[in-house]
Each structure stands twice: as structure tokens, then as C-alpha cells.
PATI-232846 format. One line per 8 residues: number of its first residue (from 1); for each residue x, y, z negated of C-alpha. Coordinates in Angstrom, 1 decimal, decimal comma. Example, Ala and Ser with C-alpha at 12.3 -4.5 7.8 and 13.67 -1.06 7.14 Angstrom:
<recs>
1) 12,3/-4,5/-7,8 | 13,7/-1,1/-7,1
</recs>
This chain:
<recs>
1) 185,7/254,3/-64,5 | 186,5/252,4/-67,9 | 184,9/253,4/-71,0 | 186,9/252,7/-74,2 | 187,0/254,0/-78,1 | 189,5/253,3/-80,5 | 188,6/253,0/-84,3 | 191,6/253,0/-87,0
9) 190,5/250,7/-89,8 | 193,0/250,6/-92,0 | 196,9/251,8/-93,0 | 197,9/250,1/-95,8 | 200,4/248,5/-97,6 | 200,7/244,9/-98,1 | 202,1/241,9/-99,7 | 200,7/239,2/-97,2
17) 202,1/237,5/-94,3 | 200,5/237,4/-90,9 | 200,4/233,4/-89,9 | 202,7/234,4/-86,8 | 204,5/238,1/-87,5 | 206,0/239,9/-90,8 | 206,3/243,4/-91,3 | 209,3/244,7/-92,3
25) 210,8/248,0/-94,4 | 211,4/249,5/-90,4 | 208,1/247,9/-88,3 | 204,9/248,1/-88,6 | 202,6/245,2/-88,1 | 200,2/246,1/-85,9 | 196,9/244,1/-85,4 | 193,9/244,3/-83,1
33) 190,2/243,4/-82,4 | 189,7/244,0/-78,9 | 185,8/244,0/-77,9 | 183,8/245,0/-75,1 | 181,4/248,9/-76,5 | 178,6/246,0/-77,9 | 182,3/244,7/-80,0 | 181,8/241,4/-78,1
41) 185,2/240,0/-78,4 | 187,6/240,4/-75,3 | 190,2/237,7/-74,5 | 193,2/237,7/-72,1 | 193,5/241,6/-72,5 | 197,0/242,3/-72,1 | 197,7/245,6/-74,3 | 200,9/247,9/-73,7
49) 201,9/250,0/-76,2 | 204,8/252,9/-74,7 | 207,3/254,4/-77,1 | 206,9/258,4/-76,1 | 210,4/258,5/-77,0 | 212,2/256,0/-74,8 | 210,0/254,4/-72,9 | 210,0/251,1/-74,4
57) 207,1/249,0/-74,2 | 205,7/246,3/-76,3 | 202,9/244,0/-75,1 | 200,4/241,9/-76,7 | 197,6/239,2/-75,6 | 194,3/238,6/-77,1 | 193,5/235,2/-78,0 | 190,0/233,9/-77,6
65) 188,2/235,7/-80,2 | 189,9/238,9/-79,4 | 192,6/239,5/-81,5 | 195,8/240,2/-81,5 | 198,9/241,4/-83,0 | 202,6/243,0/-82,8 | 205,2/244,7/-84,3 | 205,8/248,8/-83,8
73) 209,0/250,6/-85,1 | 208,1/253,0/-87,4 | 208,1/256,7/-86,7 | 206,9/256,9/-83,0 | 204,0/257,8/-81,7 | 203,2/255,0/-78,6 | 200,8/255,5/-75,8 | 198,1/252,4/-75,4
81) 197,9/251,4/-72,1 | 195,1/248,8/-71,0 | 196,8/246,8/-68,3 | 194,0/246,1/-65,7 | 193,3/245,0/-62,3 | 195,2/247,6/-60,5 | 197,4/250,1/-62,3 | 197,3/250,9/-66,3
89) 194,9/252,6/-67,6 | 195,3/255,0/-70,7 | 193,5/254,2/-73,5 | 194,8/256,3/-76,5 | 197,6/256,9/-78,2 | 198,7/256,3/-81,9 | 201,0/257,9/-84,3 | 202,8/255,2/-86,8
97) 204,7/256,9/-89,2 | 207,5/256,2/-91,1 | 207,0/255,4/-95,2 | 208,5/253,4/-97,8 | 207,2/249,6/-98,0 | 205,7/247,3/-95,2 | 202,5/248,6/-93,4 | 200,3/246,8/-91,5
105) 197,9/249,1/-89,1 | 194,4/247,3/-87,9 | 192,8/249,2/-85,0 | 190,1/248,4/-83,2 | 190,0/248,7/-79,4 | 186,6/248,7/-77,4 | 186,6/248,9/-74,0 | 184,6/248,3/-70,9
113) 186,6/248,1/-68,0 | 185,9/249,2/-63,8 | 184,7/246,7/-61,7 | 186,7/248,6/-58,5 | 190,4/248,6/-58,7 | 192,3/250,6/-55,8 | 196,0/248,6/-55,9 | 197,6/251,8/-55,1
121) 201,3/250,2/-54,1 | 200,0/247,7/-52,3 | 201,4/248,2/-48,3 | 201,6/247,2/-45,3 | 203,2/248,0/-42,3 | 201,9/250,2/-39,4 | 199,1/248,0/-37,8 | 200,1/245,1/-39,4
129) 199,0/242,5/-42,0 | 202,3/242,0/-43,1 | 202,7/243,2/-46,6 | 205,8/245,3/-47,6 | 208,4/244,6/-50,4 | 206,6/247,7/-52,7 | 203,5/245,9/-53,2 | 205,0/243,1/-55,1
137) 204,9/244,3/-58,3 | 201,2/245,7/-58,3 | 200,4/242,3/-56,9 | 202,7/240,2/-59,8 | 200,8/242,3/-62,6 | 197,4/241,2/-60,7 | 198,7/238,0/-61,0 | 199,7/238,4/-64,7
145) 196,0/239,3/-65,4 | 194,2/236,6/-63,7 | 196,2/233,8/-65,3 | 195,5/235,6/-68,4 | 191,6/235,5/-67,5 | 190,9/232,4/-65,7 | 187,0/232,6/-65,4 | 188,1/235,8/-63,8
153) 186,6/235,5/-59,9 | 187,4/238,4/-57,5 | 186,5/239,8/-54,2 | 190,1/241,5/-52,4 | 188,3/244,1/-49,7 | 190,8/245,7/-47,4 | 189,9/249,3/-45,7 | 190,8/251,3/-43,0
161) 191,2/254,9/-42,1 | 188,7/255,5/-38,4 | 192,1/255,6/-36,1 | 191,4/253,1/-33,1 | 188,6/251,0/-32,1 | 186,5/249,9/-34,8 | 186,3/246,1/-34,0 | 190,2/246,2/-34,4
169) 189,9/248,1/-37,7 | 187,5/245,0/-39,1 | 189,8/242,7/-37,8 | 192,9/244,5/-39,5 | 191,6/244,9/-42,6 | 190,7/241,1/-42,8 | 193,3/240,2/-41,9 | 194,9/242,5/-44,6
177) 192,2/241,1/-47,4 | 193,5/238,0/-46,6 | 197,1/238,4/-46,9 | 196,6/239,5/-50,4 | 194,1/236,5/-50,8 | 197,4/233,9/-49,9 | 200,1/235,8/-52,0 | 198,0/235,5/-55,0
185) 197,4/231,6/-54,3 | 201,2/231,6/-53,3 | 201,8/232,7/-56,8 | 199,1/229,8/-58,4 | 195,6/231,6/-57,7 | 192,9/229,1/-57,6 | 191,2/230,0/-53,7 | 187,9/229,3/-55,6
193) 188,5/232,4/-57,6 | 189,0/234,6/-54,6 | 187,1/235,9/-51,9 | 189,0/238,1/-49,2 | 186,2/240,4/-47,6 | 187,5/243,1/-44,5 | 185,5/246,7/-44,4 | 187,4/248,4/-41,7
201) 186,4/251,9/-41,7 | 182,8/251,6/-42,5 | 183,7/252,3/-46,5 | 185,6/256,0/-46,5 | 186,2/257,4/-50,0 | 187,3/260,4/-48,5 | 186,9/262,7/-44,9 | 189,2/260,8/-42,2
209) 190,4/264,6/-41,2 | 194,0/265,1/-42,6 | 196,6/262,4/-42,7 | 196,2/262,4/-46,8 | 192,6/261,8/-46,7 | 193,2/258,9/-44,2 | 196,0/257,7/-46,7 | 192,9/257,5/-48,9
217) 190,7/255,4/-46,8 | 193,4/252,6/-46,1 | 193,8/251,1/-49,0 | 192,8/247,6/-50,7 | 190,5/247,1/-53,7 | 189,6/244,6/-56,0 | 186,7/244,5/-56,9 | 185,4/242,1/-60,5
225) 182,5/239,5/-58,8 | 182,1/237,8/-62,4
</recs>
């Protein structure tokens, strides 16, 4: 589980102009600190922020110190999304209303993220290494992240529900670990930065009793090595 906390420093009118962005009369400028809970500074974060309204996003990088910045219409409240190893992950949410004059909003985000990730739409057919169609887009935003965080090195462990002989289960999930390991290299992964590790069925998260339970049980993580 990630632990984050989100400080609002400042809301303020001002007359200066950011070296890259501008606020103007209808957006806010918005810009960030993003730090580990110790406020160490965080780079490669990639930082969603979801209109409530319509559903628009607007992303945002942090440089190498940590910071960041973007512009917000005014008079929405967005939802902050942390965009990890696996699916998003809420972080807060922030109002930014609507006033006369430009506004720039600082906020500070600290956060510590998981080390496991479960890639929840990542599939594969029955007995099978072979990934489906569905998984591509949880495996292009893992992609997106580790290009974004190149010291970034991973482990990929594939798992299995208890169905069939257990030698074949180790075998499958390998197998499986390692077809995630070559779409990621496929897509300009460094192989030094990933290690594909099979489990089989000796790692349950869950009772391998009903069928959603053993839904549970297959599934492939990644998990942060450094």
C-alpha cells in the first residue's frame, strides 16, 4: 500500500511568469514539489490530474529535483491520480476555483509508493503464455513509467491458481513472467533492468476454492527490486 499527503502551500495571485507555462484570466497554473514522506525529491513521477466533470485529464512529469508544473481550468475540482507500476492510484483531490486575475496554486505532493504491483489487465489465454490484446495498455503505461525512471530495475513474477500438476504451473507461469519480460524489451526495456521470476501456485493471495478466488491467484506482479 502507498502512503502519500498532500500540503497546499499557496493560492495566490501573481504578476510573474513561470520559465515554461503562464497563467491566464481562465487557467490556473499549477506547480508541484513531489518528494518521497522524508520530502526527498521524486523524479519521473508522472502526475494525472481528472476533471470530475468530463473526464479530461492533464498530465505532468517531474524533473530531477522534483518539480513540476501545468495548467488547470478554473472552476473544477480534479482528482490526482499517481500513475504507478500497475494501475493509478488516488492520491487526493483538489478544488480550483474560479476568481478574477491569474492564480498560480503550489502543492506539495509526498508519497511513498508499493513495491508489489498486481497488473490487473494483463492476460493470457487459457494455458497459455500467449498474451491477449487487453493487456496492452496496462503493459504501454508500465512502459511509460520505466522510461520515465531509468534506474528503475524490476522483478515481473507470474502466478498461478493450484489447477493441474504443479511442475506445469511453475513452468506456465515462467513462461508467462517471461512473456511480459520480452514485450517490455520489445517496446525498448533494457533486459538488465528486468528479471522475469515464475511462482506457480506456491504464492496464493487468496483460497483456490471458487473460480473468483482462483481469478485472484493467477495473476502477474511487479514487484520494485531497486
Amino acid at each position: 500500500m502507498s502512503i502519500f499527503s498532500i500540503i497546499i502551500l499557496s493560492l495566490s495571485i501573481f504578476s510573474t511568469i513561470s520559465a515554461q507555462l503562464q497563467a491566464t484570466e481562465s487557467e490556473a497554473l499549477v506547480e508541484l514539489n513531489i518528494g518521497n514522506m522524508e520530502k526527498k525529491a521524486r523524479s519521473g513521477e508522472i502526475i494525472h490530474f481528472v476533471n470530475q466533470k468530463n473526464g479530461k485529464i492533464y498530465e505532468t512529469i517531474s524533473n530531477a529535483t522534483g518539480k513540476a508544473a501545468l495548467l488547470l481550468p478554473e472552476g473544477f475540482t480534479y482528482d490526482i491520480k499517481i500513475a504507478g507500476l500497475g494501475e493509478e492510484e488516488e492520491y487526493s483531490t483538489i478544488e480550483i476555483p474560479s476568481a478574477a486575475g491569474k492564480h498560480k496554486l503550489s502543492l506539495e505532493l509526498n508519497y511513498e509508493p508499493a513495491h508489489v504491483y498486481t497488473l490487473e489487465d494483463v492476460q493470457f489465454d487459457v494455458n497459455s503464455a500467449i498474451l491477449r490484446s487487453s493487456s496492452f495498455n496496462s503493459l504501454d503505461q508500465l512502459v511509460k513509467v520505466l522510461k520515465n525512471k531509468p534506474d528503475l530495475h524490476i522483478e515481473i513474477a507470474g502466478h498461478t491458481d493450484d489447477d493441474g500438476e504443479e511442475e506445469a504451473n511453475l513452468i506456465l507461469s515462467q513462461n508467462r513472467a517471461e512473456a511480459v519480460q520480452s514485450y517490455l524489451i520489445q517496446k525498448g526495456i533494457d533486459k538488465k533492468r528486468l528479471t522475469a521470476k515464475g511462482y506457480g501456485e506456491t504464492q496464493p493471495i487468496a483460497e483456490n476454492d471458487l473460480p473468483e478466488n482462483k481469478q485472484k491467484n493467477r495473476r502477474t506482479e511487479v514487484r520494485i527490486i531497486d
